[in-house]
C-alpha positions in Angstrom: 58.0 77.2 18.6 59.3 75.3 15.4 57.0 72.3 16.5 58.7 71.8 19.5 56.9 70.3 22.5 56.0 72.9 25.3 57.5 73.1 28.4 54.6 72.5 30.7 56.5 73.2 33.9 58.4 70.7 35.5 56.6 70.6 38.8 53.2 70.2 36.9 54.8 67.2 35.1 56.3 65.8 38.2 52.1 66.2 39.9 51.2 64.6 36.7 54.0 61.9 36.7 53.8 60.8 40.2 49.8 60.2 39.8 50.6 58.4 36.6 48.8 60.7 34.6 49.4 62.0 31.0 49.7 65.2 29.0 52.0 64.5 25.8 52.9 61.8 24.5 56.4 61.1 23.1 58.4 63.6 21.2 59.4 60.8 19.2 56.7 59.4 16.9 54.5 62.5 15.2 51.5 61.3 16.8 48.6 63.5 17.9 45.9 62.6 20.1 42.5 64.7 19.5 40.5 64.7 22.6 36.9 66.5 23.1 35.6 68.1 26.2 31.8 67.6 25.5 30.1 68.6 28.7 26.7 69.4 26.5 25.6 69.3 23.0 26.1 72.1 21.1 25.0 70.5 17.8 28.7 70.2 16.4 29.0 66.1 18.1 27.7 64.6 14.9 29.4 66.2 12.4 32.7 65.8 14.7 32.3 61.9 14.5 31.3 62.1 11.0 34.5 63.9 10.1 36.8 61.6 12.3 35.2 58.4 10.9 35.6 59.6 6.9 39.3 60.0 7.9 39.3 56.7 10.0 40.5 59.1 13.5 40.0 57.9 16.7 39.4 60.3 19.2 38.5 60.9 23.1 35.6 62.2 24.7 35.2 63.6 28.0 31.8 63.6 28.7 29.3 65.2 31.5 26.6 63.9 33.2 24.4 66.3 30.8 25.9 65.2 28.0 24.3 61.4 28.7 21.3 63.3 29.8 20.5 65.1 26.5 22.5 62.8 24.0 22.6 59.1 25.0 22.6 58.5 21.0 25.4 60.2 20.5 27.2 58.6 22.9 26.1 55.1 22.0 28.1 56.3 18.3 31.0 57.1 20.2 31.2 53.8 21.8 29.9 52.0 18.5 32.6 53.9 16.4 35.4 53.1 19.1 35.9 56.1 20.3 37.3 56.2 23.8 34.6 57.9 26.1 36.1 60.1 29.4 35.0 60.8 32.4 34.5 64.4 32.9 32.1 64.5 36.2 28.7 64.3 36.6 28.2 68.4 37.1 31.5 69.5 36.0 33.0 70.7 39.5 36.4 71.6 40.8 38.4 69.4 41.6 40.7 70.7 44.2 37.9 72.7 46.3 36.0 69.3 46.6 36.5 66.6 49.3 37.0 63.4 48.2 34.0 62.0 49.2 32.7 64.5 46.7 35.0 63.8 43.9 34.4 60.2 44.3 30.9 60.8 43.8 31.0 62.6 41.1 33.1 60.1 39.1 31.7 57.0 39.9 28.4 58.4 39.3 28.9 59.0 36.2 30.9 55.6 35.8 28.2 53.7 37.2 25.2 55.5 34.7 28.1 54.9 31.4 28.4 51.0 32.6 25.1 50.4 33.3 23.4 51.9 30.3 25.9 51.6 27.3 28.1 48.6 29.1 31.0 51.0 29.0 33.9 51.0 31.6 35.6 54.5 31.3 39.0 54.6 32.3 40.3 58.0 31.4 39.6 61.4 33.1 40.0 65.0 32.6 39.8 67.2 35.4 37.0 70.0 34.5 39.1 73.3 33.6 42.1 72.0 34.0 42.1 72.0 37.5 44.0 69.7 39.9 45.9 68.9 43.0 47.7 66.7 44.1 45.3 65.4 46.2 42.7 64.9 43.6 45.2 63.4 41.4 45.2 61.0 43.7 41.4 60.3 44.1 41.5 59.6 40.7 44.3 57.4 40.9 42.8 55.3 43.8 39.4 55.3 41.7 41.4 53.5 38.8 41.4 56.2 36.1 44.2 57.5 34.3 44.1 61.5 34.3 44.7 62.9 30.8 45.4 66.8 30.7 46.5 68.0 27.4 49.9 69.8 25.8 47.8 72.2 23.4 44.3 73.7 23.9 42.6 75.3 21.6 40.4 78.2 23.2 37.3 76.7 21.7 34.8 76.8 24.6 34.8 80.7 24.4 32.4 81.0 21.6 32.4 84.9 21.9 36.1 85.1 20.6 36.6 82.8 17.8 38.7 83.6 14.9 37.5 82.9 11.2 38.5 79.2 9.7 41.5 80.2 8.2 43.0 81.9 11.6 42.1 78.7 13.9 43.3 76.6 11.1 46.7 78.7 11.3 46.4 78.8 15.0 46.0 74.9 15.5 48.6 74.1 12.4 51.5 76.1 13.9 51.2 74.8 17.5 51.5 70.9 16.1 54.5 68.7 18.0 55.1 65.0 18.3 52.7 63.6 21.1 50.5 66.3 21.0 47.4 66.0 23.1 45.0 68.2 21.8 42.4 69.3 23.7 39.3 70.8 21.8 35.4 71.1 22.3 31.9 69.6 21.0 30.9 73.7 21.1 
């Protein structure tokens, strides 16, 4: 309320904290950080970075292994334009139900494809859905990646139940707080 930051639950920030993660920024300076889940095209990529570079906004991208499957082109724009590019997992799989061998696999897979075909190190993850544990949080610490959640999402991935343009715009405009990281999708 009244542009407040949330309260995202002190033992989630403490998880978050401990694994030096991130999910807001400071209350401080009215900064927001846009960041994409794009685990496949759905044709809106473009026009995203078209609209973020006429405004000159940097954004993140979590990205899939599908996503450098189907759209190496667009990826190459997101790394031309200087757009930070996420790691996101190869096949978008939960995080606490997997082993670490698993996990480990998943993100240096995708790591490995990024860096050797677009010379690209990522550095940032999101866990797919939102899901973590501490234990997880930790794989990804080990791995060298900073884990980046989010302090507003926008319920843009289910395409079934989307509001017209004026009622997101509303939606998204009344939710804004210093050190907001906004999490939205390529969908």
């Amino acid at each position: 309320k009244d542009h407040e930051q949330p309260n995202l639950g002190s033992q989630n920030r403490r998880i978050i904290e401990e694994f030096d993660g991130m999910d807001m920024g400071s209350n401080k300076n009215p900064y927001i950080y846009l960041t994409f889940d794009v685990g496949y095209e759905g044709g809106f990529t473009e026009k995203i970075l078209d609209t973020l570079k006429e405004n000159q906004v940097p954004a993140a991208f979590f990205i899939t292994g599908q996503f450098i499957k189907t759209s190496p082109n667009i990826l190459q724009r997101m790394i031309d334009e200087n757009h930070i590019v996420g790691n996101h997992t190869i096949n978008h799989i939960s995080l606490p139900s997997s082993s670490e061998e698993k996990i480990t696999s998943e993100m240096m897979g995708i790591h490995k494809e990024v860096y050797e075909k677009f010379n690209y190190e990522m550095k940032y993850m999101r866990p797919p859905s939102g899901e973590y544990s501490e234990k997880s949080l930790a794989v990804v610490q080990k791995l060298g990646y900073t884990t980046v959640m989010w302090s507003f999402a926008y319920e843009d991935w289910n395409e079934k139940q989307q509001p017209d343009i004026e009622q997101a715009k509303t939606k998204i405009l009344k939710n804004l707080h210093n050190g907001e990281i906004m999490l939205l999708h390529g969908n």
